[in-house]
N, C-alpha and C positions, 0 to 999 in steps of 0.2 A: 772442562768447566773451570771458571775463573776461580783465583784465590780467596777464600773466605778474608776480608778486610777487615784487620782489629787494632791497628796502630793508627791513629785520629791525624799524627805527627806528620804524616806519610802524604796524606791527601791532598790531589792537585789540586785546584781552583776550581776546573772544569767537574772533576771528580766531585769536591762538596757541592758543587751546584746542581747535578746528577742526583744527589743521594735527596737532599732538600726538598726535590724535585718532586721526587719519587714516594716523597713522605707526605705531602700533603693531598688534597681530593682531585679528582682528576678535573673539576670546572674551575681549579683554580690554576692547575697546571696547562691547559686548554687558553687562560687569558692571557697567561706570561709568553708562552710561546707565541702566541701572535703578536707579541712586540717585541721578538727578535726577529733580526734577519737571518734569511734561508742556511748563510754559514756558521753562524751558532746553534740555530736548530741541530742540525747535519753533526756538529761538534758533541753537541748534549747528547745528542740520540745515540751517537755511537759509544760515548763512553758510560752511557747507561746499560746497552746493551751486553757490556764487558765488566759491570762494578762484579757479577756474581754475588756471595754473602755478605752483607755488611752487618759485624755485630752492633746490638742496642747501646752498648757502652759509647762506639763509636759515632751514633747516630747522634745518642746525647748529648756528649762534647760539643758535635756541629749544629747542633741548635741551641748552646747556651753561648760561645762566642757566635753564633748569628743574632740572636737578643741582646748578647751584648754590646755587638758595634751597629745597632741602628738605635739602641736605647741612649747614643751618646749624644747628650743634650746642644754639642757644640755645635756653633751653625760653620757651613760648608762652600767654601765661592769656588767652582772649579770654572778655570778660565787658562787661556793660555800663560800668563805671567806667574800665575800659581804654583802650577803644572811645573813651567821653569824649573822654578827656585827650589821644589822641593827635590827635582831632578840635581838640581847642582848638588847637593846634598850626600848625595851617593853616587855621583858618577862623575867621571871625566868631563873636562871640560867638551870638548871634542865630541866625543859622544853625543852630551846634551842638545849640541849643536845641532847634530845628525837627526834623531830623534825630533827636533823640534821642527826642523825641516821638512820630515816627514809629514806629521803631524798638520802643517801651515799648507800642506801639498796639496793636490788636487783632491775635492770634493769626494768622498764611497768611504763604508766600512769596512770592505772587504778591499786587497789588493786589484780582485778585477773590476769592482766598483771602481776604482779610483782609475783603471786603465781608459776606461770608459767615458772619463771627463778628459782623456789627453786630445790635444789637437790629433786630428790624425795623421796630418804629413808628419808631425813631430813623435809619432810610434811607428811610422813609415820609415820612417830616418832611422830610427834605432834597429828595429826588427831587420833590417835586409841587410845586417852586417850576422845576426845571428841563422843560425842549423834551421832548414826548413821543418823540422821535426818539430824543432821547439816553436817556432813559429806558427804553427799548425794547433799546437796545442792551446798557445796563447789567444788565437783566433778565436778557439774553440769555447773559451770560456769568457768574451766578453757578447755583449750584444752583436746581432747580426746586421743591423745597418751599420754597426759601427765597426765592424770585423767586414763589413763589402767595402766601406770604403778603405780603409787601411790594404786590403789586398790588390785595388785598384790603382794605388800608386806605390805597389812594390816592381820592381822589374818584371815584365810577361813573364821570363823563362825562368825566375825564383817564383812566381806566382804561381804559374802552374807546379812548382815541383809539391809547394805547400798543398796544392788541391787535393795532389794524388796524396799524398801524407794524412791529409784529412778523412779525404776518401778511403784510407786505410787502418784509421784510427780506432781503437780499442778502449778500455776503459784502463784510468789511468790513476794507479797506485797514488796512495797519498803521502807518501815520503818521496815522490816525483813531485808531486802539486807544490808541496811544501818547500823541496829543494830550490823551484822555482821562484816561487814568490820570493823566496827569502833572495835571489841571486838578481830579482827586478827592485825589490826593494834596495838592495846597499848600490847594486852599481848603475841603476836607470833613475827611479826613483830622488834618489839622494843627489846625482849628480843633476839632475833637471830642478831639483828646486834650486841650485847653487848658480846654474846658468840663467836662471829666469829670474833671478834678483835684481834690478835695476838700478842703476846708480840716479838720484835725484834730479843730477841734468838734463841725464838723458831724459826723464820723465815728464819732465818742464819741457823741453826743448820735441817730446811728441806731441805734446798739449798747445804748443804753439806754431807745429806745425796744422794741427787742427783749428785754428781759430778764424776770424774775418781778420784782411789781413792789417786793416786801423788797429784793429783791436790790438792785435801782436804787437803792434810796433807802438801804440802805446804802453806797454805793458815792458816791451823791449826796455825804450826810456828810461821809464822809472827804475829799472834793475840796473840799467847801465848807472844812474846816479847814485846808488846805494852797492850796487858793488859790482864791480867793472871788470873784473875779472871772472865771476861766474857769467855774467852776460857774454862777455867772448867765449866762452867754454860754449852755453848753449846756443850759439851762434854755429860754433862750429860742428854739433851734433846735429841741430836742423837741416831736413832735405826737403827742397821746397821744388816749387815746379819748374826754376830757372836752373836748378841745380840739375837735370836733367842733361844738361853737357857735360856732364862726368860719366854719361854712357856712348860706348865706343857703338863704331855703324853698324853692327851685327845686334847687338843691344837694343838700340832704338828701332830695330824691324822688327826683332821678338815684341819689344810692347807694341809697335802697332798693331801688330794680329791679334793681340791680346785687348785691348780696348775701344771702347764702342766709339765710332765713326764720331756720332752726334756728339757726342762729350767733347770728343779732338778738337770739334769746330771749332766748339764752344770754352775753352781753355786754352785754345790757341789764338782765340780771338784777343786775347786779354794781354800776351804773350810779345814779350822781348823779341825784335826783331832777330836777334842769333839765336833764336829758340826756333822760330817759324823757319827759319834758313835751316834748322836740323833739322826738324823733320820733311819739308820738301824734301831736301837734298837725298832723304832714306826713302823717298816715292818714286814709282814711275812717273811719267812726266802726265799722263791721262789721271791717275788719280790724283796729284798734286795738282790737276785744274780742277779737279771737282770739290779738293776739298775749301779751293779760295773760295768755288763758287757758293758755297756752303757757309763759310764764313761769310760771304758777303750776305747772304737770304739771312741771315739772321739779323741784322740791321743790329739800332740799339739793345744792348744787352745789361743789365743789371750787375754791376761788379761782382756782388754777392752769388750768382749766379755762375760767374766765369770764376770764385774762388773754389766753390765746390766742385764743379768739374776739373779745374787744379788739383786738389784733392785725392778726388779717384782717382784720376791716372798716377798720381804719385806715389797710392798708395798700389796699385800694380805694379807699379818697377818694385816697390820695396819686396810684395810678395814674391815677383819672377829672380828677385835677386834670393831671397831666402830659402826661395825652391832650386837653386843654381841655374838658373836659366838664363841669368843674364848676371855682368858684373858690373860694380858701382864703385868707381876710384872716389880717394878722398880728394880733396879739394884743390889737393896739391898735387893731382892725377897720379900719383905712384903707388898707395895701397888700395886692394879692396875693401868696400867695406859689404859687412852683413847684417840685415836687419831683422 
C-alpha cells in the first residue's frame, strides 16, 4: 500500500491534480475528464490509483493555492510570443529554441498525435534507419491507415521483420514508451522542424513556380526593379518545366512511367522544342508517334491549360526526386538538387 502523503511541498502537478480530482462529486469529475485527451486521462488515473493516504492538512493547502491562482484578477494572453519571452526567462537560449520548435511542430497533444500529422514518406525516411523492434512499437501506437501506409514504403524485408515484431508484441512498460517519446522528440522531432524551415526565397520562388506564367513574369519585373538580386536568387531556386533538361536519360523514363500520358500531351504541346526532343528521344519510336499524334488531336489549346499540366509533371519530378528516384542537377549540371 502507498505512502500516506503529508508534505504539500512534495506534490507533482499530476499528483495535485489527482487529489483535486478526487475531492470533488464525481458529475463533476465525469465533465473534466471528458475534456481531456485519452493520455491525460491514462496519466491521472494511474497516479490516482497510487496517491494511497492523503492527509486533510495536505488537501488543504492544495485547495487554497488552487483559490488562489484562479482568484488572480490579472488577465492572461497565452500565445506563442508570450510562451517565448517567458521561456527566455529561465532558460538557455538554445533550449528555448528547441522547445519552440517543438511546440510550432506538427499538429497532436500527445507525441503520437503529432506522429500522426507527419508526412508519411517523411516517417518512412526516418524509421528504416531505426531497430525493427522500435519500429513496431512506434507502428503500434499511431493510427492504422497511417501506420499501413508508412509500412508500405519501408523496405519489403525491414517490413516484414516489423510485422513478425508486432505479431509478437506484448504490452509495453511505460518507462519504454517514455524513453521513446522522449528519444523521437530531441532527435526526430526537433531536427524536422529545423529542416522544414524555409528560407523566404525559396518560398517565393515555389509560389512562383505555381502561378500563370504572365502573371510570374509580371511579378518577376517588378522585383527585378526593386531588388535585383533577390530576383536572381529566386530565379535560380525556381524549377519550371523547361528546367526539366537537368534530368539525366534514366530520369526522364522514371517520370514518364510516372505521369499521365494526357497531361504529357498537353504540357508538351506548349513546350520548347529541346524539351519535345527530350522526351521523344527517352520513347520508343511507336510511342513517340503516338504521342505527336496526340498532341496533334488536341488542336488549339488554352495556355492556362498547358501551364497546369506543366505544373503536375513538374511537380512529379520534384516528388521522384525527394523520394530518390530520380536526380535533379543544378543549373550548372554538377550538384544534385532536393526538394
Amino acid at each position: 500500500m502507498a505512502n500516506a502523503i503529508d508534505n504539500f511541498n512534495v506534490l507533482t502537478g499530476p499528483q495535485k491534480a489527482a487529489i483535486l480530482l478526487m475531492s470533488l462529486q464525481e458529475e463533476y469529475v465525469s465533465k473534466i475528464f471528458s475534456l481531456l485527451d485519452d493520455e491525460e486521462v491514462r496519466e491521472i488515473s494511474v497516479v490516482m490509483a497510487g496517491l494511497g493516504t492523503v492527509s486533510s492538512n495536505t488537501v488543504e493547502k492544495l485547495f487554497l493555492e488552487f483559490a488562489n491562482e484562479i482568484s488572480n484578477p490579472g488577465k492572461m494572453v497565452g500565445n506563442y510570443e508570450n510562451t517565448e519571452r517567458l521561456l527566455m526567462k529561465a532558460l538557455p537560449k538554445d533550449r528555448v529554441a528547441s522547445i519552440m520548435e517543438e511546440i510550432r511542430g506538427p499538429a497532436g497533444k500527445t507525441m503520437w498525435d503529432k506522429l500522426g500529422n507527419i508526412n508519411e514518406q517523411v516517417l518512412a525516411n526516418y524509421l528504416k534507419n531505426e531497430y525493427p523492434q522500435t519500429v513496431a512499437v512506434i507502428l503500434s501506437k499511431i493510427k492504422a491507415d497511417h501506420s499501413a501506409r508508412v509500412l508500405s514504403l519501408l523496405p519489403e524485408s525491414f517490413a516484414m521483420d516489423v510485422i513478425m515484431r508486432l505479431l509478437r508484441m506484448e504490452a509495453i512498460q511505460k518507462d519504454v514508451l517514455d524513453g521513446l517519446e522522449q528519444t523521437l522528440r530531441t532527435e526526430f522531432m526537433n531536427n524536422l522542424a529545423r529542416s522544414t524551415r524555409q528560407d523566404s526565397h525559396e518560398l517565393i520562388a515555389e509560389m512562383f513556380n505555381n502561378m500563370d506564367r504572365n502573371v510570374e513574369a509580371r511579378f518577376m519585373s517588378a522585383l527585378e526593379e526593386r531588388n535585383r538580386e533577390s530576383a536572381d536568387r529566386i530565379k535560380s531556386l525556381m524549377f519550371t518545366f523547361e528546367d526539366l533538361t537537368r534530368l539525366d536519360a534514366q530520369g526522364i523514363q522514371v517520370l514518364l512511367r510516372n505521369v499521365d500520358k494526357d497531361k504529357l500531351a498537353l504540357a508538351l504541346k506548349g513546350a520548347s522544342d529541346i524539351i519535345k526532343d527530350l522526351f521523344f528521344h527517352n520513347m520508343s519510336e511507336r510511342a513517340g508517334k503516338m504521342m505527336k499524334e496526340d498532341m496533334e488531336a488536341l488542336g488549339p489549346v488554352r495556355l492556362r491549360s498547358v501551364d497546369e499540366a506543366q505544373a503536375i509533371i513538374v511537380q512529379t519530378a520534384k516528388d521522384l526526386a525527394n523520394n530518390g528516384e530520380i536526380t535533379i542537377s543544378d543549373a550548372a549540371g554538377q550538384d544534385d538538387m532536393v526538394y
